[in-house]
Structures are given as structure tokens and as C-alpha cells.
C-alpha positions in Angstrom: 0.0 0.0 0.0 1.5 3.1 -0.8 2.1 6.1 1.2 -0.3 8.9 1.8 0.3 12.6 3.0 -3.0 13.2 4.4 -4.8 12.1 7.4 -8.4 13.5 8.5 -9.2 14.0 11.8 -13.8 13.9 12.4 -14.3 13.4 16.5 -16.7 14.8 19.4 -13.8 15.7 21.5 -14.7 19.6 21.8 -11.4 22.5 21.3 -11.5 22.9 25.2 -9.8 19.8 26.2 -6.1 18.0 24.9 -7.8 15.9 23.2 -7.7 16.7 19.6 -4.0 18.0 20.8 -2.8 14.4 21.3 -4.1 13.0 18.6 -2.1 15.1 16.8 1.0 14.8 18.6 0.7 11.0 18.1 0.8 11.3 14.5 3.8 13.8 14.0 5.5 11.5 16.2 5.5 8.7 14.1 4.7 10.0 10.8 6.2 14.0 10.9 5.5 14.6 7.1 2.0 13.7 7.0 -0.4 16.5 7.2 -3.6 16.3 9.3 -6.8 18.0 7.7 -9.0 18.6 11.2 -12.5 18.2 9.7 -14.5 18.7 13.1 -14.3 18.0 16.7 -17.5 20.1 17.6 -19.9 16.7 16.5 -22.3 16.4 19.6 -21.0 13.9 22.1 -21.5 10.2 21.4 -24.1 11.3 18.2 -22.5 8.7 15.9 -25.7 9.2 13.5 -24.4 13.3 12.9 -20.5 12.2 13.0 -21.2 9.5 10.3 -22.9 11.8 8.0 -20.6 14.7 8.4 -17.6 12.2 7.6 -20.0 10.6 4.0 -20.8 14.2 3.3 -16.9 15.2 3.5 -14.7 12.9 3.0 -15.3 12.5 -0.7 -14.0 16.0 -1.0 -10.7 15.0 0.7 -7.4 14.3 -0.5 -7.2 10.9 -1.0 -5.7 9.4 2.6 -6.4 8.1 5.7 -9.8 9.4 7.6 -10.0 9.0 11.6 -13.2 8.9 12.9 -14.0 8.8 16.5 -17.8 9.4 18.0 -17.3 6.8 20.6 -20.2 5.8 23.3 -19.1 2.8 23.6 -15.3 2.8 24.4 -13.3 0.3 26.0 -16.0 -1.6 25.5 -16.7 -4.9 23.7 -16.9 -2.9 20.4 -14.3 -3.5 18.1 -11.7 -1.3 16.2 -11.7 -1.2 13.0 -9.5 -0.2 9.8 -11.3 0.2 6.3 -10.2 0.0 2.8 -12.3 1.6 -0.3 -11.1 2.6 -3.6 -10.8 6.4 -2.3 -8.3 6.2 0.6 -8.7 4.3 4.1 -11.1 4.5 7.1 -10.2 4.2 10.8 -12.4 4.3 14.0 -14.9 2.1 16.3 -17.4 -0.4 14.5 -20.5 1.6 15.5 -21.8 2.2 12.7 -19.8 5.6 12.2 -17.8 4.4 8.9 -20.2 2.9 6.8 -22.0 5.5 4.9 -18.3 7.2 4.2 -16.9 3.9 2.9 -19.6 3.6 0.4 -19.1 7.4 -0.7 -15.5 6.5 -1.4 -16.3 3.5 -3.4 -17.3 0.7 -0.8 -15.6 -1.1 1.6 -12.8 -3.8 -0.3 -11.0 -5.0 2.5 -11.5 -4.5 6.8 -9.4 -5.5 9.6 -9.9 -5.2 13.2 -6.9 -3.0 15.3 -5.9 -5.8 16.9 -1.4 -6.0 16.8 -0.2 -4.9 20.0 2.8 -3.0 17.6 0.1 -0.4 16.2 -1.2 0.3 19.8 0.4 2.6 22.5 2.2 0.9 25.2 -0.4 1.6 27.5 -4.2 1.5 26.1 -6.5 4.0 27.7 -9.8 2.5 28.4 -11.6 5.9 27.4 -9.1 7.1 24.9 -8.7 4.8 22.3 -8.5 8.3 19.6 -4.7 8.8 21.2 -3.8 5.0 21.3 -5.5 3.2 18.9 -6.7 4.9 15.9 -3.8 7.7 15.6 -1.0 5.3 15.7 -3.1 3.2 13.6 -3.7 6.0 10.9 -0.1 7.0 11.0 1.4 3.4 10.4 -1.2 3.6 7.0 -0.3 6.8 6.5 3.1 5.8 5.9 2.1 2.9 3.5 2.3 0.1 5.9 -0.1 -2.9 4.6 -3.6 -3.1 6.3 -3.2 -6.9 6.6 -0.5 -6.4 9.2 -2.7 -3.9 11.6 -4.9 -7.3 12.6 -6.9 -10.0 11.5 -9.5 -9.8 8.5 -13.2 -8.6 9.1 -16.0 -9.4 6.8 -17.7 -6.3 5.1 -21.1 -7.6 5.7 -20.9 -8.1 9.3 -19.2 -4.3 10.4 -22.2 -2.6 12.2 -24.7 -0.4 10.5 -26.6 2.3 11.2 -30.4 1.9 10.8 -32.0 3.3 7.8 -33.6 6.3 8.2 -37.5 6.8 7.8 -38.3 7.8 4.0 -41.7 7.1 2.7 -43.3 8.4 -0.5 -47.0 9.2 -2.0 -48.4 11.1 -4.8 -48.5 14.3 -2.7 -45.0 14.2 -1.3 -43.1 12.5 1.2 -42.1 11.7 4.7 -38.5 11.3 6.0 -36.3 11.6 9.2 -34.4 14.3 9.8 -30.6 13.8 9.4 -28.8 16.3 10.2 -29.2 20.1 11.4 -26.3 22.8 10.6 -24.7 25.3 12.3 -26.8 27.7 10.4 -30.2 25.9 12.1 -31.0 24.5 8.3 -32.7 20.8 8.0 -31.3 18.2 5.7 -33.9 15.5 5.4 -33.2 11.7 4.3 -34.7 12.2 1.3 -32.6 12.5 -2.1 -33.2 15.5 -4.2 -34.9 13.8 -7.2 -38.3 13.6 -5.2 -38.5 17.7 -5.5 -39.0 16.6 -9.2 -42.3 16.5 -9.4 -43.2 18.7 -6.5 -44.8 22.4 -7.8 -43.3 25.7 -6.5 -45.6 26.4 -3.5 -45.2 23.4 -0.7 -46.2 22.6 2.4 -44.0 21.6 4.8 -44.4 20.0 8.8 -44.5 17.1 11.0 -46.4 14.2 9.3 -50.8 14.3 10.5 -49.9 17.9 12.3 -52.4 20.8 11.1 -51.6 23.6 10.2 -48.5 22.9 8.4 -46.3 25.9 7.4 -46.0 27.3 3.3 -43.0 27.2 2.0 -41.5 27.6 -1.7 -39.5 25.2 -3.8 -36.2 26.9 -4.8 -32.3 27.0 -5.1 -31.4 29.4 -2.9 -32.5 30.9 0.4 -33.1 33.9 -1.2 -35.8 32.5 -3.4 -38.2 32.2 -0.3 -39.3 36.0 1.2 -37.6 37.0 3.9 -38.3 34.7 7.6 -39.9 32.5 5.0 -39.2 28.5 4.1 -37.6 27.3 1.1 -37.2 23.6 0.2 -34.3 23.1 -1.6 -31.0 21.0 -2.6 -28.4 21.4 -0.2 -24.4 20.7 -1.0 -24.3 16.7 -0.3 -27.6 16.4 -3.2 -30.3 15.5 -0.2 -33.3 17.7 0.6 -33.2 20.2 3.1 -35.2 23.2 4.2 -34.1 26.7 5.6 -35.3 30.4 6.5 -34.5 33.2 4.3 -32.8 34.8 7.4 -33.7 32.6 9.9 -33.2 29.7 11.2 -35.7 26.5 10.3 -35.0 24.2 13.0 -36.4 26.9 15.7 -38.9 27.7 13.3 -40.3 23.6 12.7 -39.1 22.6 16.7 -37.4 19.5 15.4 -34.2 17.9 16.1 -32.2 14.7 14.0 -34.7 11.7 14.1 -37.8 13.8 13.6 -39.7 13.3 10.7 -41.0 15.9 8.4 -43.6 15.8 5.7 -43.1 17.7 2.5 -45.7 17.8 0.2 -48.1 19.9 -2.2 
């Protein structure tokens, strides 16, 4: 495998702690000439659902390299560590589901191991703080074009954990689907890929599914297509439907949070 100068960093740890600072450290100990891209540590704690799409929704504008995950509930647990190939670069972090949905954007998963040789590890294995002394040593061996097969034993694809599907259900008048994420700018981005705005008019409704009244909104392209404080519909950066306020912000304005469900519809 051959070497790669770039190594992603996508965690909950926060910019107050050392964290993120020791991860770092790690790395230009043992691999000084790779550079680290620093994604985001500000993922809410232990909300592998938002890490994982934040990391599908980024990585596949990347440099090709390695990409270090960690939203980690269940540390020092049973739970294993895991290192992913795909055709786009290499995936590292806990088998919670977090990796998935980025492996597939880079191409699919053709080869897993579990982090399992004692040579990849620190000396001394925090229980809680398997970031510093598994993944980042892990990601700086790969980073320096050391084979995957030697980090541990072989994991089959099919049986790495997986994130349940979100809810997505769709009619003649619309459709229904979980929210998936929510940005620092307060807009939605629903579970629902942007081809089913194709036959949706300009004027829509938009609300949580059975609730009366729902509010208007506007099909458009930008926020500025909706009048001002009003919602827009529209096809955000990663192709998925979303909906914002022309100057606002939607998530205050629909009182929903990742997991609700909205309904779009005529």
C-alpha cells in the first residue's frame, strides 16, 4: 500500500480539552510529514448518527488518505476497532456504525481488519481514549504505506455494524422522511434524495407528518428564493433535501431535532 500525505481528523472531543491536541502529537511523532486536515471535533457527544454523515458528506471531497473517525459511546467496550479500505483512501475508528455510509461514498468497503497487533497500539491502552492509542497510531502506520493486513486480522464487510435506515416514505402528494442532520446555520437536511422535489410544484407545504396547520414554503435554489423569515425547500451541498429560513433559522422555526420526521408535500 503506498504512502499517503494526508490524514483527517472527524471526533466529538470539543477544542477545550487536549484531546484533539494528542491525537495530533501522536501522528507527527511517528509519521512528521503527513499532514492532518482537522474536519470537526464540535460533532455532539456520542451522536455517531451526525458524526457518520458529516464524515459521508466530506470525505469525498478529501485528498485521497487516511480518515479517523472517533464518536465513541461505547469505548473500552466490547466494540471493536476497525480499519477500512475503499477505492478512495482508508477509514479508521470504532465499529458503530460511524464508517459505513463514508466507505460507500469513497467506493465501498474492499478489505477490513480489526486494530488488533499490539505493535500499532500505544504501550499503555486508555480504556476511554482509544482516539490517542489506537486509531492515531493506527492512521499514522497507514499513512506511511504500511499494509492493512499487518494492523490485525481480516473482518468481513457484511458483518461491520450499521446504522439503521432512516425513515423515508413516499406518496403522490409528497413525502415523509427523518431528519438527518441540522447545521450550524439551524438548516434541515432531510433523508430524502433530491430527485423527489421533481415533481413537486413551487408552493409546498412543509411539517410534522398528521400535524395541522403545516407551514408554506417555496420550492427553490437558494435561500433567497423564499421572502424573507420565509421556508424554502431546496437542494443542499451533499444532493439530499433540506429546508431553511431566508434569514432565519428552520430548526427553531419547525421545533425539530435529528430523528424527527417531516412531511413535504403539495
Amino acid at each position: 500500500m503506498a504512502a499517503t500525505p494526508w490524514i483527517s481528523l472527524t471526533t466529538d472531543y470539543g477544542l477545550t480539552d487536549g484531546f484533539v491536541g494528542a491525537c495530533h502529537g501522536v501522528i507527527a511523532r511517528l509519521a512528521p510529514a503527513v499532514r492532518v486536515i482537522d474536519v470537526t471535533h464540535l460533532v455532539p457527544p456520542a451522536d455517531v448518527r451526525r458524526g457518520a454523515a458529516v464524515l459521508a458528506q466530506t470525505v469525498p471531497h478529501l485528498p485521497v488518505g487516511v480518515h479517523v473517525a472517533v464518536v465513541d459511546p461505547g469505548v473500552g467496550t466490547a466494540r471493536r476497532g476497525v480499519a477500512l479500505a475503499t477505492p478512495g483512501g482508508l477509514l479508521v475508528g470504532p465499529d458503530n456504525g460511524l464508517l459505513p455510509d463514508a466507505a460507500a461514498a469513497l467506493g465501498g468497503v474492499t478489505a477490513a481488519v480489526q486494530l488488533t497487533e499490539p505493535r500499532w497500539l500505544a504501550d499503555q491502552v486508555s480504556s476511554t481514549f482509544h482516539g490517542r492509542d489506537l486509531f492515531a497510531p493506527a492512521a499514522a502506520r497507514l499513512a506511511l504505506g504500511v499494509p492493512l493486513a499487518e494492523a490485525g486480522p481480516p473482518v468481513d464487510p457484511a458483518d461491520l455494524v450499521r446504522l439503521p435506515a432512516p425513515t423515508l416514505t413516499v406518496d403522490d402528494e409528497g413525502f415523509t422522511a427523518e431528519v438527518s442532520t441540522v447545521d450550524h446555520f439551524g438548516n434541515v437536511q432531510l433523508a430524502a434524495p433530491a430527485r423527489l422535489l421533481d415533481p413537486l410544484p413551487a408552493a409546498l407545504r412543509v411539517g410534522p407528518p398528521g400535524a395541522e396547520p403545516t407551514r408554506p414554503a417555496v420550492r427553490g435554489r437558494t435561500f433567497a428564493d423564499a421572502p424573507a423569515d420565509g421556508l424554502v425547500v431546496y437542494v443542499d451541498s451533499a444532493d439530499l433535501v433540506a429546508v431553511a429560513v431566508n434569514g432565519g433559522r428552520a430548526v427553531d422555526l419547525l421545533r425539530v431535532a435529528p430523528g424527527d420526521v417531516l412531511r413535504v408535500s403539495r
